[in-house]
C-alpha positions as CSV (number, residue, x, y, z in Angstrom):
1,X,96.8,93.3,99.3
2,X,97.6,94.7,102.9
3,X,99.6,91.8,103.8
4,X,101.8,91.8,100.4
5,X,102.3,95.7,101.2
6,X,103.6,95.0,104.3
7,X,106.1,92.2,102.9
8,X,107.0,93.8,100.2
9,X,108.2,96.9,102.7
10,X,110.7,94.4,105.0
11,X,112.2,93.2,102.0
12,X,112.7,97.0,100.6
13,X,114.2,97.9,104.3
14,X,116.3,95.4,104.8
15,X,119.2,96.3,102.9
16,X,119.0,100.0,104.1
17,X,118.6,98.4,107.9
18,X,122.1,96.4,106.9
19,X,123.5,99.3,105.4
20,X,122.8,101.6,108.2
21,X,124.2,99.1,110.9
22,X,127.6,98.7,109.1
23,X,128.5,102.0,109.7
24,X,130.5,103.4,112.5
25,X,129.2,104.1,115.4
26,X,131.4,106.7,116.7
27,X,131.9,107.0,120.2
28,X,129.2,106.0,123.1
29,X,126.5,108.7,123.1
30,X,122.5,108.3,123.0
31,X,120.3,105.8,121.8
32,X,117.3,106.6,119.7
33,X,114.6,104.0,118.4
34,X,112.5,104.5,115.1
35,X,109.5,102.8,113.8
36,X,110.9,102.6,109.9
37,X,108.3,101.5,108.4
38,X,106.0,103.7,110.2
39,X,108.1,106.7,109.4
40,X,108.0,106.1,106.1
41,X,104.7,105.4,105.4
42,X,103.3,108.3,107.6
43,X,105.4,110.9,105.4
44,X,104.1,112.9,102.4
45,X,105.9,110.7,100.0
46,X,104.8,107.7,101.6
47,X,101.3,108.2,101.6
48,X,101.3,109.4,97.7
49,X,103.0,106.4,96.8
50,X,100.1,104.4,98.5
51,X,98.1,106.3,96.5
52,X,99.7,105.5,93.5
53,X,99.7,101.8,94.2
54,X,95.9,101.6,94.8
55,X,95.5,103.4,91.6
56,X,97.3,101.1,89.8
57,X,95.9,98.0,91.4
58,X,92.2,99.3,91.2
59,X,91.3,98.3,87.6
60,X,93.4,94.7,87.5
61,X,91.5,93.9,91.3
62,X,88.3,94.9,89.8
63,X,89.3,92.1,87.1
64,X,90.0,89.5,89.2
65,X,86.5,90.0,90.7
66,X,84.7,89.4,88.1
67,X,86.6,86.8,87.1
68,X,86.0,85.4,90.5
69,X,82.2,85.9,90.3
70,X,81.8,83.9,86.7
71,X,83.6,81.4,88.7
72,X,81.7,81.0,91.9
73,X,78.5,81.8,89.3
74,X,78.9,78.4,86.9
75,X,80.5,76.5,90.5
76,X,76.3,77.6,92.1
77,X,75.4,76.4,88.6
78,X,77.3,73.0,88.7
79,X,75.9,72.6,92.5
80,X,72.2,73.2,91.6
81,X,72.5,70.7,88.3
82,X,73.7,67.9,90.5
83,X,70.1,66.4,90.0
84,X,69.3,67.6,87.0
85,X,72.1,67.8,84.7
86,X,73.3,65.4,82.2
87,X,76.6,63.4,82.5
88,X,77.9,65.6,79.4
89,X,76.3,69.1,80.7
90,X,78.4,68.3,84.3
91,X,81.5,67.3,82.7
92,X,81.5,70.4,80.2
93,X,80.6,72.7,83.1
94,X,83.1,71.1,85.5
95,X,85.8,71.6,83.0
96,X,84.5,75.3,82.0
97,X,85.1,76.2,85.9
98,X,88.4,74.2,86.1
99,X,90.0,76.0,83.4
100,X,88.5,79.5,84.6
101,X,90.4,78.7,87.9
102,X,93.2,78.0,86.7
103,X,93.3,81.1,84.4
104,X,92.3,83.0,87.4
105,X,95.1,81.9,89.5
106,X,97.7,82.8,86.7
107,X,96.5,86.1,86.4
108,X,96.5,86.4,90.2
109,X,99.9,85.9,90.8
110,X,101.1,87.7,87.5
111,X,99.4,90.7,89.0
112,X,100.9,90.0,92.8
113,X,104.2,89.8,91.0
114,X,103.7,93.0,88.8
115,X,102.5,95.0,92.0
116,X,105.5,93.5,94.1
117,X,107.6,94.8,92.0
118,X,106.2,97.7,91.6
119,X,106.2,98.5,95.7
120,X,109.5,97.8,96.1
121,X,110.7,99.9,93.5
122,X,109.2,102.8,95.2
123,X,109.9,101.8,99.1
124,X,113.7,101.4,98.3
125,X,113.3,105.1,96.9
126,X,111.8,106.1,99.9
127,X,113.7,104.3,102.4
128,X,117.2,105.6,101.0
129,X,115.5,109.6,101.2
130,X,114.7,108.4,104.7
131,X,117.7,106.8,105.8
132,X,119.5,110.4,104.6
133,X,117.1,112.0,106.9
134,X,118.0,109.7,110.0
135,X,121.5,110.0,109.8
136,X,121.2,113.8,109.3
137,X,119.3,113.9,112.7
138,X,121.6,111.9,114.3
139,X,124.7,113.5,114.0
140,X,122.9,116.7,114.2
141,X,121.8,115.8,117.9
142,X,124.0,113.5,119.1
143,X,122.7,109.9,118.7
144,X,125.2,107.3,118.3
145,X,122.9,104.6,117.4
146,X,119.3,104.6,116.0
147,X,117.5,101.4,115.9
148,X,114.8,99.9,113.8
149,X,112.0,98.6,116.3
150,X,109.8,97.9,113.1
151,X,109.8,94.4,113.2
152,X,108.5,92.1,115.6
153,X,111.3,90.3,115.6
154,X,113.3,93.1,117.0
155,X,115.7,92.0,119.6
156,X,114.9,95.1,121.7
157,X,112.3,94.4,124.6
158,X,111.9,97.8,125.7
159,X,112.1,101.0,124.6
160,X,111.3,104.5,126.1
161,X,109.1,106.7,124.2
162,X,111.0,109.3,124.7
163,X,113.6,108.5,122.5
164,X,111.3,107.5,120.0
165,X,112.2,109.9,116.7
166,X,109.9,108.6,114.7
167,X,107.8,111.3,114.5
168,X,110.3,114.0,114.7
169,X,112.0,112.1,111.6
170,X,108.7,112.1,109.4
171,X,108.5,116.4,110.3
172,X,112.2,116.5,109.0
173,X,111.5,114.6,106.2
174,X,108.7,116.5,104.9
175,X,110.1,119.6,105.4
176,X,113.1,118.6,103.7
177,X,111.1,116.9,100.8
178,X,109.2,120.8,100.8
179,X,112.4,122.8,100.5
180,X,113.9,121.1,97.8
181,X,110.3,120.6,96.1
182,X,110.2,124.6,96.3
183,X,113.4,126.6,96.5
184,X,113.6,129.5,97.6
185,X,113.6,132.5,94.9
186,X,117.0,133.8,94.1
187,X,116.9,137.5,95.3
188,X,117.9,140.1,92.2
189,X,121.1,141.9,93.1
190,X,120.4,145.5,94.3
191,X,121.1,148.6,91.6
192,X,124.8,150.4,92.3
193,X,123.8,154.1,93.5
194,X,123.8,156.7,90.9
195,X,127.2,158.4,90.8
196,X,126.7,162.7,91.5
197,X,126.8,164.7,88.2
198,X,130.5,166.4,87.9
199,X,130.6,169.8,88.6
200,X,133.8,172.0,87.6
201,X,135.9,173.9,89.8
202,X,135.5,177.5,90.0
203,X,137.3,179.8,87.7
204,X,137.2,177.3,85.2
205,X,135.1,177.9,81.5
């Protein structure tokens, strides 16, 4: 499941990463490096989302283990029956397992493809909120180019960590995320002051 989490989340980046890069850069200024993926999964949002996902996944993976164990139970059946079994009892119990197996794996990758889907769906979310946030910090303090060091593949070798933002994006973000989440309450316009009762001039009834 880890490794389909991490897939899933390059393919959800990629198109903000391309997005991101055809914009201009404005004129030569400072650099700044991010680890995307980190950033977003160390956020608020990110981690409930994990949450979510396990959730979801938690009932159809308990599902696929049992299936798994009635499989590798009538396989240490078939094994210890070598000797003993008939012809017939080994053939029907072969073909019991085969078309377990091949039930099993259907379900599997019906439920990789359901929870891929799923993923994404919520790491493009993400990624776009996040991408708002990185450009926000940006022009607010003077970075003509962030780059994505997430991947391995990354063509930069080197990278101070000093102007690594990542953990200064993932503060914004959540405080972002907080004010919007909770506004703040709109303050009731203060009462005019009462006007002085009108008093007549002298000399007058």
């Amino acid at each position: 499941m880890k490794s389909i989490v991490f897939t899933c989340l390059g393919l959800a980046l990629a198109s903000v990463s391309a997005q991101t890069a055809s914009q201009p850069a404005g004129p030569a200024g400072k650099v700044a490096v991010i680890y995307f993926q980190g950033a977003i999964v160390g956020t608020k949002d990110g981690q409930k989302a994990a949450a979510e996902l396990d959730s979801k996944a938690a009932p159809k993976r308990k599902e696929l283990e049992v299936k798994q164990n009635e499989m590798n139970t009538l396989q240490d059946q078939f094994n210890k029956g070598q000797n003993t079994l008939s012809e017939a009892a080994k053939n029907e119990l072969y073909k019991n397992i085969e078309l377990k197996k091949k039930a099993y794996q259907r379900d599997l990758e019906d439920t990789k493809e359901d929870f891929e889907q799923e993923q994404q769906r919520l790491l493009q979310q993400l990624a776009q909120k996040m991408t708002a946030v990185i450009q926000r910090y940006a022009l607010d303090h003077g970075y003509s180019v962030v780059v994505d060091v997430s991947n391995p593949q990354s063509p930069v070798l080197y990278a101070s960590p000093t102007i690594d933002i990542t953990k200064d994006i993932i503060e914004l973000y959540d405080q972002s995320n907080a004010a919007l989440s909770n506004p703040a309450p709109a303050t009731a316009p203060k009462p005019a002051p009462a006007k002085p009762p009108a008093t007549k001039p002298p000399g007058s009834n």
